[in-house]
N, C-alpha and C positions, 0 to 999 in steps of 0.2 A: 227409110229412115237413115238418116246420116249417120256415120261412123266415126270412131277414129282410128277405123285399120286402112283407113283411104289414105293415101298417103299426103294429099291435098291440105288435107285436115292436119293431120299430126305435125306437120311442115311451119303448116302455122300457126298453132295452138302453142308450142313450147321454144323458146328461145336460146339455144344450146352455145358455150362458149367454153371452148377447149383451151390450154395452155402446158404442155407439155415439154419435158428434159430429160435426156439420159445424165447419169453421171455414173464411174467408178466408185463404189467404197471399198477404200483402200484400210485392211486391218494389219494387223502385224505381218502377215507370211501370206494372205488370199486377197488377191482383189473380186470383190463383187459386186457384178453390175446393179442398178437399181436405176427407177427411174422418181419424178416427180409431177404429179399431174395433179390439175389445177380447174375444175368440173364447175360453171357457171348456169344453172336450169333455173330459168324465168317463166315461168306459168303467163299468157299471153288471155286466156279464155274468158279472164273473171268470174268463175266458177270451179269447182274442181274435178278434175280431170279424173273419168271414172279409169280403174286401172284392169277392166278387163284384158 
C-alpha cells in the first residue's frame, strides 16, 4: 500500500512556496530582531491528505 511517508508521494501531493525576511524592530532603547514569513500550501491530490 502506497504511503505518504514515501517521500515520492509527499513531494508531489503538496505544493510548498516560501517567502521570507529578517528585519530589526527598533523600539525606544532595544532593538529586536523578527522575522516575516509568508507559507504558500496548495494541496495537489484532489482529495485530502490524511495527516497521519
Amino acid at each position: 500500500m502506497q504511503s505518504y511517508r514515501a517521500p515520492e508521494l509527499y513531494e508531489k501531493a503538496v505544493d510548498m512556496k516560501v517567502d521570507a525576511y529578517a528585519y530589526l524592530w527598533r523600539d525606544v532603547v532595544t532593538p529586536t530582531p523578527a522575522a516575516h514569513v509568508k507559507v504558500e500550501l496548495t494541496n495537489k491530490t484532489g482529495h485530502v491528505i490524511p495527516d497521519g
